[in-house]
Residue frames as qw, qx, qy, qz and C-alpha x, y, z in Angstrom:
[[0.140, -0.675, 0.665, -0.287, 26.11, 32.56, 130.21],
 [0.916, -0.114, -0.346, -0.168, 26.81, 29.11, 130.90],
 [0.538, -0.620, 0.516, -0.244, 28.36, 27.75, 134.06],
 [0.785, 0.344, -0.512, 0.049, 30.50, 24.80, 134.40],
 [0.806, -0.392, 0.389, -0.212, 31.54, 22.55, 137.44],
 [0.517, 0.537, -0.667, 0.007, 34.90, 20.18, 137.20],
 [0.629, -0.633, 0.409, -0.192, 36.12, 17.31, 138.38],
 [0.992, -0.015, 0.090, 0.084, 38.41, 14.65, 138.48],
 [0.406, 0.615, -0.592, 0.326, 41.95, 15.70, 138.87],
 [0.880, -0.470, -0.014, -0.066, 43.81, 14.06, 141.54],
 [0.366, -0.678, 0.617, 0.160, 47.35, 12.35, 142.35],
 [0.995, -0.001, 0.088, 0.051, 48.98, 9.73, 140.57],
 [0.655, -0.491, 0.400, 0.412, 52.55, 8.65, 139.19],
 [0.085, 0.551, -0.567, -0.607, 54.31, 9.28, 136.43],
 [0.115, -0.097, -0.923, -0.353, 53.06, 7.27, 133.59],
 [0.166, 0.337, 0.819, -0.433, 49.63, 7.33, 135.05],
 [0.123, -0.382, -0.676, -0.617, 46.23, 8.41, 133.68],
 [0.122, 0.423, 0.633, -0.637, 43.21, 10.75, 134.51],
 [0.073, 0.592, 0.687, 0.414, 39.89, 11.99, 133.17],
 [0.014, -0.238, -0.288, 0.927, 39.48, 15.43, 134.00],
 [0.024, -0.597, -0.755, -0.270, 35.02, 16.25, 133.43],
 [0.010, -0.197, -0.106, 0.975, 33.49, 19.47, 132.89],
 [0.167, 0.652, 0.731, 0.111, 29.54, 19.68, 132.87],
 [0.111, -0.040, 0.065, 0.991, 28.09, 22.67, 131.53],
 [0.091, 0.718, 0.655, -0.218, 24.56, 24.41, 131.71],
 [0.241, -0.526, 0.277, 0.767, 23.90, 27.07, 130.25],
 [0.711, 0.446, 0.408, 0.358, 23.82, 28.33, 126.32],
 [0.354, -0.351, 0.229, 0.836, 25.96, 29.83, 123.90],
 [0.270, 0.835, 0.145, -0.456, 25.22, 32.65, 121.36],
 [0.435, 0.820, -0.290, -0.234, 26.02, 31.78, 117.68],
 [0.890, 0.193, -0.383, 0.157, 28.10, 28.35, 118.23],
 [0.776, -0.625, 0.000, -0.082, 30.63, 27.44, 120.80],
 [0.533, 0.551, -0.555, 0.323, 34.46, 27.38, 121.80],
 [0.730, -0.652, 0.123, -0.162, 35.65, 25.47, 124.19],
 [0.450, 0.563, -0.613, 0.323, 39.26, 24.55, 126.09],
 [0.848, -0.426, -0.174, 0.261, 41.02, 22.88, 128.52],
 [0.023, -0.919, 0.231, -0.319, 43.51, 25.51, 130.51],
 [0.807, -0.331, -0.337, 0.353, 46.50, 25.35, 133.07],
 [0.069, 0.864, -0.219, 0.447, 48.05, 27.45, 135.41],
 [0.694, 0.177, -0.424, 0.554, 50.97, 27.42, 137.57],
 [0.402, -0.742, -0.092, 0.528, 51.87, 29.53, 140.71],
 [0.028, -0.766, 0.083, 0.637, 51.96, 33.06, 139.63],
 [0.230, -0.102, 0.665, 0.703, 51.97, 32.26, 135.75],
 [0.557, 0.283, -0.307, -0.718, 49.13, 33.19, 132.72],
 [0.732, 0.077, 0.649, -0.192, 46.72, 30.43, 132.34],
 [0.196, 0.348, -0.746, -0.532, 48.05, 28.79, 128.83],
 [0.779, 0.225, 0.000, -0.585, 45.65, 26.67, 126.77],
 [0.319, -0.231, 0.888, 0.237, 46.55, 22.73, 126.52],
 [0.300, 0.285, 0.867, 0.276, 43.45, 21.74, 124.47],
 [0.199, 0.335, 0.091, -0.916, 40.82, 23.80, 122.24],
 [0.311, 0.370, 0.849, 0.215, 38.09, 22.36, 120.84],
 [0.057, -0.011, -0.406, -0.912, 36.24, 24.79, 117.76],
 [0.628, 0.151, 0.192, -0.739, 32.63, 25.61, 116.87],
 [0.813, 0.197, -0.113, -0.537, 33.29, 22.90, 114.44],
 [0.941, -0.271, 0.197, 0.038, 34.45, 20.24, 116.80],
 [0.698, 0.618, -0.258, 0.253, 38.25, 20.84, 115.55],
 [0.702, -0.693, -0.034, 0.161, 40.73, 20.00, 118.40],
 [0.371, 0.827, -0.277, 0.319, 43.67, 21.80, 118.84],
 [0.755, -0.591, -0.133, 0.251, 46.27, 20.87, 121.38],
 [0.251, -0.790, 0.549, 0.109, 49.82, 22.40, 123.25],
 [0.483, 0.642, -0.594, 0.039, 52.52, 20.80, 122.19],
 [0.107, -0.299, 0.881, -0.352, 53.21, 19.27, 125.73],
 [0.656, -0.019, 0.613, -0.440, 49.84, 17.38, 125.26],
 [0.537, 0.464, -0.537, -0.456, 50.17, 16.54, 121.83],
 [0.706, 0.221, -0.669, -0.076, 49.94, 12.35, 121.77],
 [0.270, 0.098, -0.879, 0.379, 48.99, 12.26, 125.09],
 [0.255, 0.467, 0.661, -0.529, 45.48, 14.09, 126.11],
 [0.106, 0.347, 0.738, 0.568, 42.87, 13.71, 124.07],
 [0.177, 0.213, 0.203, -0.939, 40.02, 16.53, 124.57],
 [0.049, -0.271, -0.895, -0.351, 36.23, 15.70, 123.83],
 [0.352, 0.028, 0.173, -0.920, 32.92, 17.50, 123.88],
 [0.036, -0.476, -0.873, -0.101, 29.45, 15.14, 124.34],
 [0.077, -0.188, -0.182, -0.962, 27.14, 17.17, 123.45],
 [0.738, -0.382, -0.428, -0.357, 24.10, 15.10, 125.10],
 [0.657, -0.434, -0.413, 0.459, 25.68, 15.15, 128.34],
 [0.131, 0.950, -0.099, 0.266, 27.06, 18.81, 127.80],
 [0.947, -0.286, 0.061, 0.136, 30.05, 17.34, 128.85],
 [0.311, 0.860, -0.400, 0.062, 33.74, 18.31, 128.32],
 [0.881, -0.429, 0.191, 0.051, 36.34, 15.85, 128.97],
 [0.345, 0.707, -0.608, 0.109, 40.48, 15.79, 128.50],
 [0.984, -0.031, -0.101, 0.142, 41.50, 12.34, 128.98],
 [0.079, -0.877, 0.455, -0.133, 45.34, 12.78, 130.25],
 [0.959, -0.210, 0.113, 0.154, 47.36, 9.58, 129.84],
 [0.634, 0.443, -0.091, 0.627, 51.38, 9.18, 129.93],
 [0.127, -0.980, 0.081, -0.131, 51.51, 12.03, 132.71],
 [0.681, 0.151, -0.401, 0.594, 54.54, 13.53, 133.96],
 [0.355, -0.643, -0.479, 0.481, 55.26, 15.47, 136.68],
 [0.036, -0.092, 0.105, 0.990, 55.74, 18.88, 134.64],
 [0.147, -0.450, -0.642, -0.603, 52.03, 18.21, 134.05],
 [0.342, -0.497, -0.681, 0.416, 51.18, 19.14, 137.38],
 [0.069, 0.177, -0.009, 0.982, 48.97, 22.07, 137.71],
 [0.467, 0.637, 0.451, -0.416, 45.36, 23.52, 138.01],
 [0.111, 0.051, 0.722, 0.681, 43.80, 22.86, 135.24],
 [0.294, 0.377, 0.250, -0.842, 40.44, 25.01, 134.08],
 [0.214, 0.321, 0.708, 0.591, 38.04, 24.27, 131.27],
 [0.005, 0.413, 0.042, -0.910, 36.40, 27.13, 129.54],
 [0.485, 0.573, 0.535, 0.388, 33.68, 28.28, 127.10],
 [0.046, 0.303, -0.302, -0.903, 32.87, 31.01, 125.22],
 [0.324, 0.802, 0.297, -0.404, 30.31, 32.38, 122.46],
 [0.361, 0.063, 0.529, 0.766, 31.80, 32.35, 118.95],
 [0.055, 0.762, 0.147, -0.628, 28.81, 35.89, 119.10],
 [0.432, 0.894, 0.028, -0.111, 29.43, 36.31, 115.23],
 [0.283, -0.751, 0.516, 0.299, 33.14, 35.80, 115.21],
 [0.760, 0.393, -0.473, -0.210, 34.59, 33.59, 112.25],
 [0.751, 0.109, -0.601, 0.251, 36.73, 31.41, 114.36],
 [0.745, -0.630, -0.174, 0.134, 37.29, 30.63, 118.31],
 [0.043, -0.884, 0.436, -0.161, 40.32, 32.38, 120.27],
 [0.793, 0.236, -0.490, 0.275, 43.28, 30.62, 121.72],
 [0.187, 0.424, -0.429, 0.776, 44.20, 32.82, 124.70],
 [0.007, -0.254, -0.692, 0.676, 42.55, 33.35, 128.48],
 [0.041, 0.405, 0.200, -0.891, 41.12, 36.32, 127.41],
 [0.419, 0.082, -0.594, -0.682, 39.03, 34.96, 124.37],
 [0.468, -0.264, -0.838, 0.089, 36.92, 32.77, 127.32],
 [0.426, -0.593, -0.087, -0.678, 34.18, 33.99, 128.99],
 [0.944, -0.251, -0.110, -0.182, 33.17, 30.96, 131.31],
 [0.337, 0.532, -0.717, 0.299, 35.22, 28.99, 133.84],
 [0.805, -0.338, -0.487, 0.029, 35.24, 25.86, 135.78],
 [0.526, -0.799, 0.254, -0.145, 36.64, 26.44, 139.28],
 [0.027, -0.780, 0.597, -0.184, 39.35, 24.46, 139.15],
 [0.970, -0.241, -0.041, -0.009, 41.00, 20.99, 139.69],
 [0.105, -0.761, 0.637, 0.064, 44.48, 20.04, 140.79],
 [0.898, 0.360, -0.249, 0.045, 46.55, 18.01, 138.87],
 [0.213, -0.714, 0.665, -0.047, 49.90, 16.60, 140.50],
 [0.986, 0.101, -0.125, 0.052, 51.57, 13.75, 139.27],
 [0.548, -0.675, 0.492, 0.049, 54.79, 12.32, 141.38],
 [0.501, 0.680, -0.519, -0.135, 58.01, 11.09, 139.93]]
C-alpha cells in the first residue's frame, strides 16, 4: 500500500499557473500506475493525466498542451504542472497509484486506483 500526501493547489487567474505535488511512501507490486484525477460537485472523478508502468503519459483532452504530468522517482514524487488555466479547470484534483499486480497495462478509470491523495482545490477566476 502506498500512501500519498498533496499539495499545492490554490487560487489564481485565468491564464495563470500551478504545480500541484504528490509524495508517495509506500511500494508497489509488479510496477506502477499512476494519475492525476478531478472531481466536481456530485460528478465521477475523471482522469486528466496518467502516467504508465513505462513512464508513458497520457492526458484528457482539456489538458492536452497545457499540464504536463511527471513522476521523480528519487523524490517519489508526482507532479502535474498546470499552466494556461481556465476557470472550467477549477476543481479538486486527486493523484492516485496503483499496482500494475501482473496486469499487462495500467487502467484509466477511478476504479483501476487503489491509493489516493486527499485532495487539493483548484479554482481559477475569470
Amino acid at each position: 500500500q502506498v500512501q500519498l500526501v498533496e499539495s499545492g493547489g490554490g487560487s489564481v487567474q485565468a491564464g495563470g499557473s500551478l504545480r500541484l505535488t504528490c509524495v508517495m511512501s509506500g511500494y508497489w507490486l509488479g510496477g506502477r500506475c499512476l494519475g492525476w484525477f478531478r472531481q466536481g460537485p456530485g460528478k465521477e472523478r475523471e482522469a486528466v493525466a496518467l502516467i504508465g508502468n513505462d513512464d508513458r503519459t497520457t492526458y484528457a483532452d482539456s489538458a492536452k498542451g497545457r499540464f504536463t504530468a511527471s513522476y521523480v522517482a528519487t523524490q517519489s514524487t508526482l507532479y502535474l504542472q498546470m499552466n494556461s488555466l481556465k476557470p472550467e479547470d477549477t476543481d479538486m484534483y486527486y493523484c492516485a497509484s496503483s499496482s500494475l499486480r501482473g496486469r499487462r497495462q495500467c487502467g484509466v478509470t477511478q476504479g483501476d486506483f487503489v491509493d489516493w491523495g486527499q485532495g487539493t482545490q483548484v479554482t481559477v477566476s475569470s
